[in-house]
Every structure is written in structure tokens, then in C-alpha cells.
C-alpha positions as CSV (number, residue, x, y, z in Angstrom):
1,X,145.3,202.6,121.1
2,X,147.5,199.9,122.1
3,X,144.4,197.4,121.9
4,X,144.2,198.0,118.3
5,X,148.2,197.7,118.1
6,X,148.2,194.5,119.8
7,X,145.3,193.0,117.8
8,X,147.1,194.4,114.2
9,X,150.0,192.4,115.2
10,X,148.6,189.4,116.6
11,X,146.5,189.5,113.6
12,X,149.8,189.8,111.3
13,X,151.4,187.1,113.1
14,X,148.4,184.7,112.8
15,X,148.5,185.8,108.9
16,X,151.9,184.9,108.3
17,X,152.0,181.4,110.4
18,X,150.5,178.9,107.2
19,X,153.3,180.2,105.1
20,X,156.1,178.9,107.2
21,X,154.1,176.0,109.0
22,X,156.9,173.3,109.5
23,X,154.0,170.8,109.7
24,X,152.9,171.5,106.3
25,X,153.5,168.0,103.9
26,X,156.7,168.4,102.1
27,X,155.6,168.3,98.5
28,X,159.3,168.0,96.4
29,X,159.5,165.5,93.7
30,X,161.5,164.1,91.3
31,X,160.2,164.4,88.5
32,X,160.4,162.9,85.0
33,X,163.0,163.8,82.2
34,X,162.3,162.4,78.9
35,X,165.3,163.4,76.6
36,X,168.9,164.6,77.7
37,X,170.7,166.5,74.6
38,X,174.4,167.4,75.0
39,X,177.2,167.8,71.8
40,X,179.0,164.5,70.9
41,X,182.4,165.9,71.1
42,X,184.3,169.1,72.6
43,X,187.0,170.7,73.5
44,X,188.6,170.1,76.9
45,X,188.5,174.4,77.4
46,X,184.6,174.2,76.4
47,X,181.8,174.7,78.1
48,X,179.6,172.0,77.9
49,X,175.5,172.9,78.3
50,X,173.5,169.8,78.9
51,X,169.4,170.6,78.4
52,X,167.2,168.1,79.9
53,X,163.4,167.7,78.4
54,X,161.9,167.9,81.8
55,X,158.3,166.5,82.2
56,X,155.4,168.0,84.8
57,X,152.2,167.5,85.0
58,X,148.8,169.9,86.2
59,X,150.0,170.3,89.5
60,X,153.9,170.2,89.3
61,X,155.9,173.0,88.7
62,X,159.8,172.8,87.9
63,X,162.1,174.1,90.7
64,X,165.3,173.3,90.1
65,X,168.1,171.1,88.9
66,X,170.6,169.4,91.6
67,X,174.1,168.3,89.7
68,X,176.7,166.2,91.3
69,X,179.6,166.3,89.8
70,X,183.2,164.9,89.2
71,X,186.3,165.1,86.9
72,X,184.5,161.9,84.7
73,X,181.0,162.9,84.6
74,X,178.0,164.7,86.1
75,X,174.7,163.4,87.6
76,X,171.5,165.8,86.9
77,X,168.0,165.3,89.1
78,X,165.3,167.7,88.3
79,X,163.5,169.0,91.1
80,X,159.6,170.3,91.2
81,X,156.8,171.0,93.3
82,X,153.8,169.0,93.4
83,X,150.8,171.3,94.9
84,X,148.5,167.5,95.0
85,X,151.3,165.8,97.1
86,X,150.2,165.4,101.2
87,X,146.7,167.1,100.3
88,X,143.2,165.7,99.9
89,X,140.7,165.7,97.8
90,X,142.8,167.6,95.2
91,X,141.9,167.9,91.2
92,X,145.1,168.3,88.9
93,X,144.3,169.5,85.8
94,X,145.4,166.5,83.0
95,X,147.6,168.8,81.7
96,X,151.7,167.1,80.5
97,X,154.1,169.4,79.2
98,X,157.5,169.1,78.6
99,X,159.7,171.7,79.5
100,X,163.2,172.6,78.4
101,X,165.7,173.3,80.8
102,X,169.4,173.8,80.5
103,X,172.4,173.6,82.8
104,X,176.4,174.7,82.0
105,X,179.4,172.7,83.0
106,X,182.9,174.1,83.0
107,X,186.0,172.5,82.6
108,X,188.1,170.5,83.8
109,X,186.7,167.0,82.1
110,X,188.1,163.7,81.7
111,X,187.5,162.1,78.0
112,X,184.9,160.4,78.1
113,X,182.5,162.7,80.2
114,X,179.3,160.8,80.9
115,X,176.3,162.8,81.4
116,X,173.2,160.9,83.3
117,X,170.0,162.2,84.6
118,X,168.3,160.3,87.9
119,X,164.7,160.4,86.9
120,X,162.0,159.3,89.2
121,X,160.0,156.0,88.1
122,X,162.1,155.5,85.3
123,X,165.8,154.3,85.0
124,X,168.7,156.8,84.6
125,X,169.2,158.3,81.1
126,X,172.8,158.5,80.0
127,X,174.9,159.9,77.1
128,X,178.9,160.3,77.0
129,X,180.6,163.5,75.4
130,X,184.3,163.0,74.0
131,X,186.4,165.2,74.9
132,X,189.5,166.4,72.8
């Protein structure tokens, strides 16, 4: 009995390892955003919602949106996943989308608020909201 105990677990442990290997390839990215749309003007009490056109390709997936932030502006990068990145010998399908994804600021502001997304290859993408 405890033979077939102790290989269950050693078996479960061995299972679990290549999930939370710490010598797996990091495979974050920055990826691309190709439009930033925010209102032109708003008022200082306002929310203000900011969507980003963000851009993957067959092996990316989005994971998340990392905003740094002060009383005159916000800085947006858009995080993914690349499943090719660190691995060999791996196919990604030639698929490009663009996918929409949105992010809400609250107040306070300073007039002008500048908006700017830090995009990988590419320059930064800016717009400025006036606030009133």
C-alpha cells in the first residue's frame, strides 16, 4: 500500500514540475498597438476610457495592459504571450488580428491630459484629451 502511495505522488509531483519550471524561456512581449481612441475633451469629474487597437499575431495572445500614470498624463504598454518565443522549430499560424481592448482612468487630471501608448518596434502613439 504505501508503494503505490508513494509512486501516486511522486508521479503527481513529476506531473506538476513543467508547469512551474523556472527554467522555462520567458515568453512576454510587447506587442503592437495600431490605433489609440480616447474623447477630445471632458470633464475634469469624468472618467476617461482609453481603447487601444491591440495587434497579435498566430502565436500571441493578449495578457494584459500595464498603465503608468500621473496627474498630466498616462503611459499604456500592452502585454501578450508569445507561445513561439524561446522554442524551436515552431509554426505560427499567419494569422493578424486586431483586438480591441479598453482601460478607465479616474480623476484627478491636469488639462491637457496626454495619453501615449509604448508599442514595441514602433514609436510611441500619442493623443492629448482637454480637460474642462
Amino acid at each position: 500500500m504505501k508503494t503505490v502511495l508513494l509512486l501516486l505522488l511522486s508521479s503527481a509531483l513529476v506531473g506538476s514540475v513543467p508547469a512551474c519550471n523556472p527554467f522555462a524561456p520567458d515568453q512576454s512581449v510587447v506587442l503592437d498597438v495600431t490605433k489609440l481612441d480616447a474623447p477630445a475633451t471632458i470633464s475634469s469629474g469624468d472618467a476617461l476610457t482609453a481603447t487601444l487597437a491591440v495587434t497579435v499575431n498566430g502565436c500571441e495572445r493578449f495578457d494584459r495592459i500595464e498603465l503608468s500614470r500621473d496627474l498630466s498624463g498616462a503611459s499604456f504598454t500592452a502585454w501578450g504571450i508569445d507561445a513561439s518565443k524561446g522554442k524551436k522549430d515552431v509554426a505560427c499560424p499567419s494569422i493578424i488580428r486586431s483586438e480591441p481592448h479598453s482601460y478607465t482612468l479616474h480623476p484627478p487630471y491636469a488639462n491637457p491630459f496626454t495619453l501615449q501608448v509604448q508599442r514595441g518596434r514602433l514609436g510611441p502613439l500619442t493623443t492629448t484629451v482637454q480637460v474642462q
